[in-house]
Backbone as a printed PyTorch tensor [residue, N CA C, xyz], in Angstrom:
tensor([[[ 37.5860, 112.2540,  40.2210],
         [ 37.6350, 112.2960,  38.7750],
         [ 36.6720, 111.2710,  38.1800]],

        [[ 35.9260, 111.8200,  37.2580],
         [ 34.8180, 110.5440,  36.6990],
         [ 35.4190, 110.5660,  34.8590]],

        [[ 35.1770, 109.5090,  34.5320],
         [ 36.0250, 108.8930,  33.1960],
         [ 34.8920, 108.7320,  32.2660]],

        [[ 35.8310, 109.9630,  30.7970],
         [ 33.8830, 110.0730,  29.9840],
         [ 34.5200, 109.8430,  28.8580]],

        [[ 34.0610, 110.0210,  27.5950],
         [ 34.6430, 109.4720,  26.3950],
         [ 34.2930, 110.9370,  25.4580]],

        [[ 35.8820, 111.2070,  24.6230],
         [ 35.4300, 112.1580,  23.8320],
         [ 35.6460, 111.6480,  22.2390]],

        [[ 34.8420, 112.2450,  21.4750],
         [ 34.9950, 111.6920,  19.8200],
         [ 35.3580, 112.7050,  19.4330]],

        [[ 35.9630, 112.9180,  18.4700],
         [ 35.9500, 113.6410,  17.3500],
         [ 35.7700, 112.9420,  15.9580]],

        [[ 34.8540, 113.6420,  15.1760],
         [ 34.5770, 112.8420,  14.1210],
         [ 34.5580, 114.4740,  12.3970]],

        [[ 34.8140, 113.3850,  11.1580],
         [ 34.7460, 114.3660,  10.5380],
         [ 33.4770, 113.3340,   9.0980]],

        [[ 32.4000, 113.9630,   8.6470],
         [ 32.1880, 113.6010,   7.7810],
         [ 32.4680, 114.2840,   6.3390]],

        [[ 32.5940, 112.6750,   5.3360],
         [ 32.8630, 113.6050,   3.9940],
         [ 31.8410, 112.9960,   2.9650]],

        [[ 30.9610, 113.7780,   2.4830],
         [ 29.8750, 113.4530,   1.6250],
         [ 30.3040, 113.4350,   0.3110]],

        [[ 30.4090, 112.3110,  -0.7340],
         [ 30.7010, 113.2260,  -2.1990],
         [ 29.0500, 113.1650,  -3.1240]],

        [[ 29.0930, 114.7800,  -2.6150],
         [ 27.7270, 115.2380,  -3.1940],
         [ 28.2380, 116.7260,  -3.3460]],

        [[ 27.5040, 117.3610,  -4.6650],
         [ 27.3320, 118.4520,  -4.4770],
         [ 26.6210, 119.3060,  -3.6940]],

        [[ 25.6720, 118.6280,  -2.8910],
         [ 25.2590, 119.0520,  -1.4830],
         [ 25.0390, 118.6280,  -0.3790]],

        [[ 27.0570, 118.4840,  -0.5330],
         [ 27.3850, 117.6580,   0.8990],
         [ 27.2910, 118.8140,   2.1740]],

        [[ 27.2160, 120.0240,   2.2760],
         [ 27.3960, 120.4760,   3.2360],
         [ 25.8430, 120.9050,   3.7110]],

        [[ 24.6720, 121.1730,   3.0580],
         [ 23.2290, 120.6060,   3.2880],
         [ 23.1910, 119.5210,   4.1070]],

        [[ 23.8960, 118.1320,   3.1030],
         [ 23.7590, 116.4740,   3.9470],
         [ 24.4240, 116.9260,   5.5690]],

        [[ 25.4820, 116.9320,   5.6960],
         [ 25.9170, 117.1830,   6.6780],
         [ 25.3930, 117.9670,   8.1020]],

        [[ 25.0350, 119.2170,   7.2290],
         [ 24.2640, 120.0380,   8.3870],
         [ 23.2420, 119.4610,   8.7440]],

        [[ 22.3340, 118.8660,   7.9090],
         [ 20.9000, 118.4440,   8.0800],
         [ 21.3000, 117.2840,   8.8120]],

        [[ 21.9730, 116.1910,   8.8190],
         [ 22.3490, 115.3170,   9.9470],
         [ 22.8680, 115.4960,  11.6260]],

        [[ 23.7670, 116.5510,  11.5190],
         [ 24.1250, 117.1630,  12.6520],
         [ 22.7940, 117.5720,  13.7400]],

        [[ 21.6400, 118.1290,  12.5400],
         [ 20.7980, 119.1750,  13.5270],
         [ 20.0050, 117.8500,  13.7050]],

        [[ 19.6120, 116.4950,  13.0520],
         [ 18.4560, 116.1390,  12.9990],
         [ 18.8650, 115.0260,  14.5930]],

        [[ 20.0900, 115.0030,  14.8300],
         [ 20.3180, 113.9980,  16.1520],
         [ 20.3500, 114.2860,  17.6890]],

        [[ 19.5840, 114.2530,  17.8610],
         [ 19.4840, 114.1640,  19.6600],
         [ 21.0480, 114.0110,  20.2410]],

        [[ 21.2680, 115.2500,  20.7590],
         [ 22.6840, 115.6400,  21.4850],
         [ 22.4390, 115.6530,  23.0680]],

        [[ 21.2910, 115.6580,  23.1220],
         [ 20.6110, 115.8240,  24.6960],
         [ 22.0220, 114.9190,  25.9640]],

        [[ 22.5500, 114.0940,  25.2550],
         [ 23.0420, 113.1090,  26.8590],
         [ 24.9040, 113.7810,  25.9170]],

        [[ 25.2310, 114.3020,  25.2830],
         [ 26.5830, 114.6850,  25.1220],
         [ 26.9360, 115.9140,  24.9570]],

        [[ 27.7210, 116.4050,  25.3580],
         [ 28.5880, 117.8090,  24.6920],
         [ 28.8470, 117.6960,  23.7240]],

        [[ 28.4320, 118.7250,  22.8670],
         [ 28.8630, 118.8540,  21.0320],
         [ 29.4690, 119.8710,  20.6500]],

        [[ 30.1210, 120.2590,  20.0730],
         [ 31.0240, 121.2130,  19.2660],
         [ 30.8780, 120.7620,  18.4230]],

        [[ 30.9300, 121.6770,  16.8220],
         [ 30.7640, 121.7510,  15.5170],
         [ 32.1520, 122.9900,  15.3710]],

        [[ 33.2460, 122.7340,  14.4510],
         [ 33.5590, 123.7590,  13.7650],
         [ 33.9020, 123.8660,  12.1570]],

        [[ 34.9510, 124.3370,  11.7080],
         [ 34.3840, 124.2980,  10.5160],
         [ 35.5790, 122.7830,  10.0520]],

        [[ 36.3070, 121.9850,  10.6530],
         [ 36.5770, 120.6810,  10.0450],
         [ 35.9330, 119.4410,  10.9790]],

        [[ 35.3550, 119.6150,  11.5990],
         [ 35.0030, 118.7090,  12.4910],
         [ 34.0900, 118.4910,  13.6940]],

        [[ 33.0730, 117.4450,  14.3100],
         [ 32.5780, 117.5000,  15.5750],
         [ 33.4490, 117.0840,  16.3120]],

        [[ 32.8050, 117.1310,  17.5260],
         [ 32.9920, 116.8690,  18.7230],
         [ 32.0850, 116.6490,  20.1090]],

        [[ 31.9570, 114.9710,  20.0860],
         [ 30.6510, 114.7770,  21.4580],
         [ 32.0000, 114.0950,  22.7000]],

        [[ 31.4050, 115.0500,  23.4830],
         [ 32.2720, 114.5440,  24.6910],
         [ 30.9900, 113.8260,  25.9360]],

        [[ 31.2850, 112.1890,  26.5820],
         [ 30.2060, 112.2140,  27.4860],
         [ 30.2120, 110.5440,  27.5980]],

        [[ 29.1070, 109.9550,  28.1290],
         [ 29.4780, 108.5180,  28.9130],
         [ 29.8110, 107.8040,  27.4490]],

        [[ 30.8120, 107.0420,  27.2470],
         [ 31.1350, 106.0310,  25.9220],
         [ 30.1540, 105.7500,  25.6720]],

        [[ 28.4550, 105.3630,  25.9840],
         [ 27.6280, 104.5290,  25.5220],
         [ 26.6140, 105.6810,  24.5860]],

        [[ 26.4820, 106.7530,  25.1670],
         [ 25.9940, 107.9930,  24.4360],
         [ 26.5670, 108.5140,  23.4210]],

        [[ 27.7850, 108.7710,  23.4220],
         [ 28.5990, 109.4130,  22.4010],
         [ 28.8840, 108.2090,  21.4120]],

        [[ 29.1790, 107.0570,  21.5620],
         [ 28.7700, 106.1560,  20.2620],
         [ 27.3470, 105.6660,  19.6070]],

        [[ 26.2540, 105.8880,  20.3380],
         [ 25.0700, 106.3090,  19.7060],
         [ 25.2950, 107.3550,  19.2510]],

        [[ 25.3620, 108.5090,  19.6030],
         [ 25.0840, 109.5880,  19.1860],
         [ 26.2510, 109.4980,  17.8080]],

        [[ 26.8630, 108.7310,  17.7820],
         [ 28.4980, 108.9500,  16.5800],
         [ 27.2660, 107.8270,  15.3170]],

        [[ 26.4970, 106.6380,  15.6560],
         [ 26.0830, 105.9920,  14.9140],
         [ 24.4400, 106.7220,  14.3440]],

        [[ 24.2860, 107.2540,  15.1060],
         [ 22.9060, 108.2320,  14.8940],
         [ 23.1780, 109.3420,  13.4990]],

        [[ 24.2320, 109.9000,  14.1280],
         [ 24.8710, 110.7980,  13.0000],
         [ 25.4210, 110.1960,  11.3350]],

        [[ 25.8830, 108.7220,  11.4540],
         [ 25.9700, 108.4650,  10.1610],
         [ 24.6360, 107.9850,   9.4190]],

        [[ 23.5440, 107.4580,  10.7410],
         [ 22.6580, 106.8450,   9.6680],
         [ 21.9870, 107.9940,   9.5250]],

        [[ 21.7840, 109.2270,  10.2210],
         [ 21.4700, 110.2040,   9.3100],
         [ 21.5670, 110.6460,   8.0710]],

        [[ 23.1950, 110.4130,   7.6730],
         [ 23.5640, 111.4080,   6.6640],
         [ 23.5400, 110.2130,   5.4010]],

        [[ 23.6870, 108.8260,   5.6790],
         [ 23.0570, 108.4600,   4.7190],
         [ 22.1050, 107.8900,   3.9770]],

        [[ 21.8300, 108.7960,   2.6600],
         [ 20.5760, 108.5710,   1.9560],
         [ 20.7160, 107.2880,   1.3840]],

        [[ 21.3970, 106.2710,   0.8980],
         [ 21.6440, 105.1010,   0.7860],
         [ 22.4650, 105.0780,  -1.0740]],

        [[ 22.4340, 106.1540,  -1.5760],
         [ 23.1280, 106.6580,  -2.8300],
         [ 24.7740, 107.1360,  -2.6280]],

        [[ 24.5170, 107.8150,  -1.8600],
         [ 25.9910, 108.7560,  -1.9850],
         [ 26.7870, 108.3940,  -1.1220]],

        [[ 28.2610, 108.1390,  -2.0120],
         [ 29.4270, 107.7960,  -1.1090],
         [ 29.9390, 108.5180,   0.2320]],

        [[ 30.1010, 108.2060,   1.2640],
         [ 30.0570, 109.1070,   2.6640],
         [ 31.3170, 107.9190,   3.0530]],

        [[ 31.7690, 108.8030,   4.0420],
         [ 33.0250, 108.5590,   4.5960],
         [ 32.8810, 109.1070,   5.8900]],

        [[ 33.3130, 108.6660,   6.9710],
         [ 33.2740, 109.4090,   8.2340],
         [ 34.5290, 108.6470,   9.2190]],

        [[ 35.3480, 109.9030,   9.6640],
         [ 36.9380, 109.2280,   9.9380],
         [ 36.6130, 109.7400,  11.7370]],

        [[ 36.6120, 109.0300,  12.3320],
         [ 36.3950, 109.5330,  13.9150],
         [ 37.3260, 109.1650,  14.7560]],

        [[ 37.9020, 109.5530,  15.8890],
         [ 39.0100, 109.5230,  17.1080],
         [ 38.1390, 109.2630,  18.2460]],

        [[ 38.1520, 108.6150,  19.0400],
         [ 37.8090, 108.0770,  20.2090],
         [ 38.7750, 108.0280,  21.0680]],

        [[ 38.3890, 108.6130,  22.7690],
         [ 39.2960, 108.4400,  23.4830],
         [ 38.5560, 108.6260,  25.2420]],

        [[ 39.5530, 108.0540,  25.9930],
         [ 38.8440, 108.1760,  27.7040],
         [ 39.6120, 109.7000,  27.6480]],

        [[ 38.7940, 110.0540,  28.9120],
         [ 39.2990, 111.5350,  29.4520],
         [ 38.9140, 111.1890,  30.7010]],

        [[ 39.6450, 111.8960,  31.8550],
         [ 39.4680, 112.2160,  32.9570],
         [ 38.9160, 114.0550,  33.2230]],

        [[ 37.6810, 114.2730,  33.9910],
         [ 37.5560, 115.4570,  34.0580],
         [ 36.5430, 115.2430,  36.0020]],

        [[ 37.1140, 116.4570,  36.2270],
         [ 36.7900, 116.5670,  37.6660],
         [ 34.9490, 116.8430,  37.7020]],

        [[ 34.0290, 117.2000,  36.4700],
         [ 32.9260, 117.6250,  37.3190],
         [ 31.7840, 116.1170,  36.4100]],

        [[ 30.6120, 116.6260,  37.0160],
         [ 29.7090, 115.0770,  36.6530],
         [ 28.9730, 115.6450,  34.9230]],

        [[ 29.1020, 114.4260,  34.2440],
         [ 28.1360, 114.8080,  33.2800],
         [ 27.1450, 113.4960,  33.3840]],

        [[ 26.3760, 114.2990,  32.1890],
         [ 24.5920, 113.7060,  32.2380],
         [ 24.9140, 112.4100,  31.7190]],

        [[ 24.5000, 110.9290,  32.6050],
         [ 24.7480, 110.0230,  32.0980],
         [ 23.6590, 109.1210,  31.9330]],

        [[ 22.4490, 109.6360,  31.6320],
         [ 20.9420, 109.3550,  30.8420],
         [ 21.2220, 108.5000,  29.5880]],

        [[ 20.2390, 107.2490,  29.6130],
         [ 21.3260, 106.2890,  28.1220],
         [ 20.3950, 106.8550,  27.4560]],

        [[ 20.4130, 107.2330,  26.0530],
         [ 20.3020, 107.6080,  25.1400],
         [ 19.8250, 105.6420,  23.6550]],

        [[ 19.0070, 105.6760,  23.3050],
         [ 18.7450, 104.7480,  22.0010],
         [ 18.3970, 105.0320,  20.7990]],

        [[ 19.3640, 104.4550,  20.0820],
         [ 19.3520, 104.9020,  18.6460],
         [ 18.7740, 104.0440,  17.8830]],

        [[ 17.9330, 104.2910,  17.5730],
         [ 17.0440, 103.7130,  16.2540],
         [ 17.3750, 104.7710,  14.8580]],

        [[ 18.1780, 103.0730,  14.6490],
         [ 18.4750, 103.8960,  13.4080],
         [ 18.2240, 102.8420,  11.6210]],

        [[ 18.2860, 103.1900,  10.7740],
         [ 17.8850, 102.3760,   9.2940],
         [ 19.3150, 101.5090,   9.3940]],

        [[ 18.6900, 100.4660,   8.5290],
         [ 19.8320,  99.3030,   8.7610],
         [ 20.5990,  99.3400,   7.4640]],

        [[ 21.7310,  99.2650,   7.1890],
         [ 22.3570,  99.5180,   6.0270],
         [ 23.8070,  98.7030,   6.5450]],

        [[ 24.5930,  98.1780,   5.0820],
         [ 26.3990,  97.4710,   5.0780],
         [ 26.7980,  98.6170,   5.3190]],

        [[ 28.0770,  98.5350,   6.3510],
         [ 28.6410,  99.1990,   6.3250],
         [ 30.4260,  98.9830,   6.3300]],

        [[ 31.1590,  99.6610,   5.6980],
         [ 32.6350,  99.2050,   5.3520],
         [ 33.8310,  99.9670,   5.9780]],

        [[ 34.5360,  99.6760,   6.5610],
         [ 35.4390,  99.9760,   7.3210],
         [ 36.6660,  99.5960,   7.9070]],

        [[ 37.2800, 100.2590,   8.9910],
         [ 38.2160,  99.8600,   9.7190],
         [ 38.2480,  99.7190,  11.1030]],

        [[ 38.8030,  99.5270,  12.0790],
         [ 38.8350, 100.2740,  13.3940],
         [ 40.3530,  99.7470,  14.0390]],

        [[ 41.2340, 100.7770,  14.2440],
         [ 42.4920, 100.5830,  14.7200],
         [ 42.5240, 100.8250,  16.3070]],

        [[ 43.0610, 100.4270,  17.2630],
         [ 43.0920, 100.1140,  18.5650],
         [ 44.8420, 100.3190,  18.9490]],

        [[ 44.8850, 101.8080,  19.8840],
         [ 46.6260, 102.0860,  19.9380],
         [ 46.4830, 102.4590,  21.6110]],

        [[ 46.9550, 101.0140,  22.3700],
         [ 46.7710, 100.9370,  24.0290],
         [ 48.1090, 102.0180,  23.6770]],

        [[ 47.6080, 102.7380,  24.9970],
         [ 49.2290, 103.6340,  24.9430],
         [ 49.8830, 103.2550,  26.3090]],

        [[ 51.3720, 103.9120,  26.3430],
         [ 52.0250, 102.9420,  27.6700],
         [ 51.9560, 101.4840,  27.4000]],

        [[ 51.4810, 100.8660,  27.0650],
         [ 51.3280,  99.2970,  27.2460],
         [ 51.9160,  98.4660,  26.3620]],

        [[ 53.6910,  97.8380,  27.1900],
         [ 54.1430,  96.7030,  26.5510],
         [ 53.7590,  95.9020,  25.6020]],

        [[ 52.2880,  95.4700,  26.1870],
         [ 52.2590,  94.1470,  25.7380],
         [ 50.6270,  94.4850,  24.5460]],

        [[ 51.1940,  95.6580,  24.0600],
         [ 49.7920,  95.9910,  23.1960],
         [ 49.5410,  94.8390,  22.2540]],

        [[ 50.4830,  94.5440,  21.5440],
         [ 50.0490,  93.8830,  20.3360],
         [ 49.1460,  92.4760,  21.0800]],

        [[ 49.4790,  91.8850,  21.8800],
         [ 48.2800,  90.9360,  22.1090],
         [ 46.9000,  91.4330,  22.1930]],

        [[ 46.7850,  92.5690,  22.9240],
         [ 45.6130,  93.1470,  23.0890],
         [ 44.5920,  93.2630,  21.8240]],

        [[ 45.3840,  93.9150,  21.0410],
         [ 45.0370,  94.0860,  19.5470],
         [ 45.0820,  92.7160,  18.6590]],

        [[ 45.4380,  91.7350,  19.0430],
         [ 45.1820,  90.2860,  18.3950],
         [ 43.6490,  90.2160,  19.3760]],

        [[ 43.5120,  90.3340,  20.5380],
         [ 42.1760,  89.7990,  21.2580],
         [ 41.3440,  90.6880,  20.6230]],

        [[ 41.2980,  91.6070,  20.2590],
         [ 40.0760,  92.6720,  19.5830],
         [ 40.0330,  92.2180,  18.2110]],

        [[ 41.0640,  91.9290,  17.6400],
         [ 40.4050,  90.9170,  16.0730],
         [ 39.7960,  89.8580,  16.4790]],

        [[ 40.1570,  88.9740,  17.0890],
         [ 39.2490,  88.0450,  17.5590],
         [ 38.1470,  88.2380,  18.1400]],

        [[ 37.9270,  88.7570,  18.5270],
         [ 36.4130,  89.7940,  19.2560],
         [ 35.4690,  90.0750,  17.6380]],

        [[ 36.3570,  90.6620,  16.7550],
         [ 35.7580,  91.0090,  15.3720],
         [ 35.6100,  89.8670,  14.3330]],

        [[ 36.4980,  88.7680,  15.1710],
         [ 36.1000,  87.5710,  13.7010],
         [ 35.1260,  86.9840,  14.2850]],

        [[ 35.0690,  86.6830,  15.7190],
         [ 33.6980,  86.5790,  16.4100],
         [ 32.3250,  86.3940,  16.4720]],

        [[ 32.4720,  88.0500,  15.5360],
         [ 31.3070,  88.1820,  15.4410],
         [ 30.5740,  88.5980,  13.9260]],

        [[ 31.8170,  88.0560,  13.4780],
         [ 31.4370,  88.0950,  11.5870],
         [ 31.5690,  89.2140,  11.2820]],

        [[ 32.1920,  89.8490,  11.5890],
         [ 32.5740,  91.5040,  10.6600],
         [ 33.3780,  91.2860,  10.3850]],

        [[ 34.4770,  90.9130,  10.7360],
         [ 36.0020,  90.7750,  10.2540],
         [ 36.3100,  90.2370,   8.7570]],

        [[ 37.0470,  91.3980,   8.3280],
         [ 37.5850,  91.4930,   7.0450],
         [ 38.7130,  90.7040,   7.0420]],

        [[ 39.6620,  91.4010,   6.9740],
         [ 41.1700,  91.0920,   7.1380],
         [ 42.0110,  92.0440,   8.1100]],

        [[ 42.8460,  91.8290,   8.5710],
         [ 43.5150,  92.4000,   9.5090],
         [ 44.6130,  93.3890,   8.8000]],

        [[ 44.8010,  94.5060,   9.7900],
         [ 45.3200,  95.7340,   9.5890],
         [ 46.1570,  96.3480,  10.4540]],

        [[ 46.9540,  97.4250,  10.4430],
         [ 47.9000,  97.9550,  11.1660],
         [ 46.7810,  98.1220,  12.3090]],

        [[ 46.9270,  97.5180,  13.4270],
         [ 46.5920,  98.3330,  15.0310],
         [ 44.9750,  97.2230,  15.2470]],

        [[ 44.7610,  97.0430,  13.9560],
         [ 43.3920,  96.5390,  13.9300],
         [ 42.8970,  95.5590,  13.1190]],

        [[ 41.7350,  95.8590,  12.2240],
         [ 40.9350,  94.9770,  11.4840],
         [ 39.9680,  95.7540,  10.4820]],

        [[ 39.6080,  95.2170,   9.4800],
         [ 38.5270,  95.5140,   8.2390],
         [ 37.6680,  95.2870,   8.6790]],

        [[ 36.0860,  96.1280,   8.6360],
         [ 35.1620,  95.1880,   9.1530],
         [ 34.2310,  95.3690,   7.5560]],

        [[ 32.9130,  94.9230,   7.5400],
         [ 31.6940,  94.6280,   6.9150],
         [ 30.7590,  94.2810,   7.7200]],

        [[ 29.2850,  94.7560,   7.4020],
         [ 28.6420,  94.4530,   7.6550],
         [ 27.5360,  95.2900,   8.6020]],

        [[ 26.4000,  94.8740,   8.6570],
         [ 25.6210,  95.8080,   9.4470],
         [ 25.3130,  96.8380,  10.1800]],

        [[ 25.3100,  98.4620,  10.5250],
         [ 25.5960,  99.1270,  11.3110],
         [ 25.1140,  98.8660,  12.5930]],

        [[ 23.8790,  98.4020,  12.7080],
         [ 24.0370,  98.2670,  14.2380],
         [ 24.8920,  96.9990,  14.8450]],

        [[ 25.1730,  96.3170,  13.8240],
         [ 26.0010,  95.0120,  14.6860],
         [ 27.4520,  95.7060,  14.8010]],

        [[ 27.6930,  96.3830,  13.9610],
         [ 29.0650,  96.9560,  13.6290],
         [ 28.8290,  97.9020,  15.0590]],

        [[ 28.5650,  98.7840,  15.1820],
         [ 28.0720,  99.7020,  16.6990],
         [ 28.3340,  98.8480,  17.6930]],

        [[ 27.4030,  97.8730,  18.1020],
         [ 27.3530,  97.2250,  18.7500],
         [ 28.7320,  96.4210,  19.5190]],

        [[ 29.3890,  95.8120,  18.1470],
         [ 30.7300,  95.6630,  18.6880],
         [ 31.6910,  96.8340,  18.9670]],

        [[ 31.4290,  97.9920,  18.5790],
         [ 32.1910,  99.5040,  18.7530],
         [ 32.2230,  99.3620,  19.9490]],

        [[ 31.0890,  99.2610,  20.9910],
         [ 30.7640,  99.5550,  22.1760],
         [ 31.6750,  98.5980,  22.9460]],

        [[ 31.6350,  97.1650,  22.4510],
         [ 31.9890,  96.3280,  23.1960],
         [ 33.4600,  96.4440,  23.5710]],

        [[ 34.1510,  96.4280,  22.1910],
         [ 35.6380,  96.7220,  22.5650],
         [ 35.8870,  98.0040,  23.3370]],

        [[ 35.4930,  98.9320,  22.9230],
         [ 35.7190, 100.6940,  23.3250],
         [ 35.3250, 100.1480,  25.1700]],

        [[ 34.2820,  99.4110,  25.7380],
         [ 34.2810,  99.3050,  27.1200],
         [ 35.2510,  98.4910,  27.6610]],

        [[ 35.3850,  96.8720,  27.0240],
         [ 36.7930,  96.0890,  27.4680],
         [ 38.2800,  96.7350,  26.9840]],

        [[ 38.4230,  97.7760,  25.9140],
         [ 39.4710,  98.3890,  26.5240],
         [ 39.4520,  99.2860,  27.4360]],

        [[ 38.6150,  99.9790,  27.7890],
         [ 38.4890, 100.8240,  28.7870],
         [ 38.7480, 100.5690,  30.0150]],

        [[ 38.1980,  98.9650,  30.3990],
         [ 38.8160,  98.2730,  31.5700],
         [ 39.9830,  97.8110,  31.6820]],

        [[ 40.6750,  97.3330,  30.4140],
         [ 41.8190,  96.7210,  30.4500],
         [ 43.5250,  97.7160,  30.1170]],

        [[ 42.8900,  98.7910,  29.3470],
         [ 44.0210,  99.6880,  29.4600],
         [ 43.8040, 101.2300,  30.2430]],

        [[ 44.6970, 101.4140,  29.9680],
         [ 44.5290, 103.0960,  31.1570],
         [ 44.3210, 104.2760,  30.3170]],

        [[ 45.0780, 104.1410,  29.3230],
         [ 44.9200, 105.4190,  27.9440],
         [ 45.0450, 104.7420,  26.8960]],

        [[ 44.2180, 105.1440,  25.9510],
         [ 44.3890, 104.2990,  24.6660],
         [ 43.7010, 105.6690,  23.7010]],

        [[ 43.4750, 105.1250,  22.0470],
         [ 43.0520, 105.9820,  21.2550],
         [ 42.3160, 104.9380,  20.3600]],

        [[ 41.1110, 105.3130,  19.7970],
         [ 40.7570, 103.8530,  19.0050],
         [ 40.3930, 105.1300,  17.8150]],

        [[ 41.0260, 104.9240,  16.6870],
         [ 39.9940, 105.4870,  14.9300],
         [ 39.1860, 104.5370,  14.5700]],

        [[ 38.7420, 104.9860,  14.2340],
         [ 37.5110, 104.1780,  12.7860],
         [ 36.9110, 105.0730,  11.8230]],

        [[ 37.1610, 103.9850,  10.7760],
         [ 37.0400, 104.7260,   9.6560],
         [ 35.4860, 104.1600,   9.0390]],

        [[ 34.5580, 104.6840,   8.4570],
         [ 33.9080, 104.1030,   7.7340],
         [ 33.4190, 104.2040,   6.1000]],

        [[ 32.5020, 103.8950,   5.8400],
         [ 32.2760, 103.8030,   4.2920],
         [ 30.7810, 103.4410,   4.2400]],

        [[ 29.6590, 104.4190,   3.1290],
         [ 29.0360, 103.5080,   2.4130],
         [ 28.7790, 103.9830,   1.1830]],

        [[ 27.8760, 102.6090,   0.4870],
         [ 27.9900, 103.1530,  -0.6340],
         [ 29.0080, 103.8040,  -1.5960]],

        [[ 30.0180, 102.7740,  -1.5620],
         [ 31.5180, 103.4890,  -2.0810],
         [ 31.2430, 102.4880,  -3.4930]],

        [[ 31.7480, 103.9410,  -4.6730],
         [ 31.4840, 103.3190,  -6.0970],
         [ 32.6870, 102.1680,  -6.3750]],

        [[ 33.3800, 101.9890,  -5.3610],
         [ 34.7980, 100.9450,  -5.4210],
         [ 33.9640,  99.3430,  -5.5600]],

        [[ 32.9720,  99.6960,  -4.8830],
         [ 32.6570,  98.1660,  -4.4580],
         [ 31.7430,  97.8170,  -5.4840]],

        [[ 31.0110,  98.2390,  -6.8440],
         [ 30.6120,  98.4640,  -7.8210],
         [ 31.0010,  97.8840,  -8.7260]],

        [[ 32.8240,  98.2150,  -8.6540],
         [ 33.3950,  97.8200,  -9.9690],
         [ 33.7610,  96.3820, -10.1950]]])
């Protein structure tokens, strides 16, 4: 059995031509190192954790133009599957933009979660994203690739440290909230 990572992610544009934004982001990202599914509420890249979170950060700095409020709510998780996939690293160069969010962390089976989830805020105050703390998790701010960057980090040290887990994240930019 080899251990791959699947996302599901949903974006929400508020534009009147959010489903243009959307499509035109989907097609414009190199899927080459993941399995993708598109249907009509949601993707889906299944493939090594380090690809499929490029490919998850590729896809937002696609879709945003740096105007319109976008939202993108994604599920992360390990899978076990019996055959090999393509594990070619993949680099995302992508435009640098704030970005606003969450990311909740739910070890499953595991007693002693809530420490775990205190060491992953600390991992996030760390490294200066950290907002304030939240059910399962933490607020973040700040940079997308630093924000990525730590995605990766936790999503691999839990990967070593628990057996099944589920991580969301939520993001944000350009939200007219932060305006007022």
């Amino acid at each position: 059995m080899r251990k791959i990572t699947s996302c599901r992610f949903s974006l929400s544009v508020m534009s009147d031509n959010y489903k243009e934004m959307i499509l035109d982001a989907l097609s414009q990202v190199d899927t080459v190192t993941v399995a993708s599914s598109t249907d009509l509420l949601s993707t889906t890249y299944i493939g090594d954790y380090q690809n499929v979170i490029n490919t998850l950060q590729a896809v937002f700095s696609a879709v945003n133009d740096d105007k319109t409020h976008i939202t993108m709510e994604s599920t992360l998780s390990p899978e076990n599957i019996p055959q090999e996939i393509t594990t070619s690293s993949t680099t995302t160069a992508t435009q640098n933009f704030v970005v606003h969010g969450k990311i909740a962390i739910y070890p499953l089976g595991d007693p002693d979660y809530q420490d775990y989830i205190d060491y992953l805020i600390e991992l996030g105050q760390n490294c200066g994203l950290y907002q304030k703390s939240s059910q399962y998790g933490f607020e973040f701010c700040g940079d997308i690739a630093r924000l990525f960057k730590l995605i990766r980090k936790i999503y691999r040290l839990t990967e070593t440290e628990v057996n099944d887990f589920v991580i969301q994240l939520s993001l944000s930019v350009n939200s007219p909230s932060l305006k007022s």
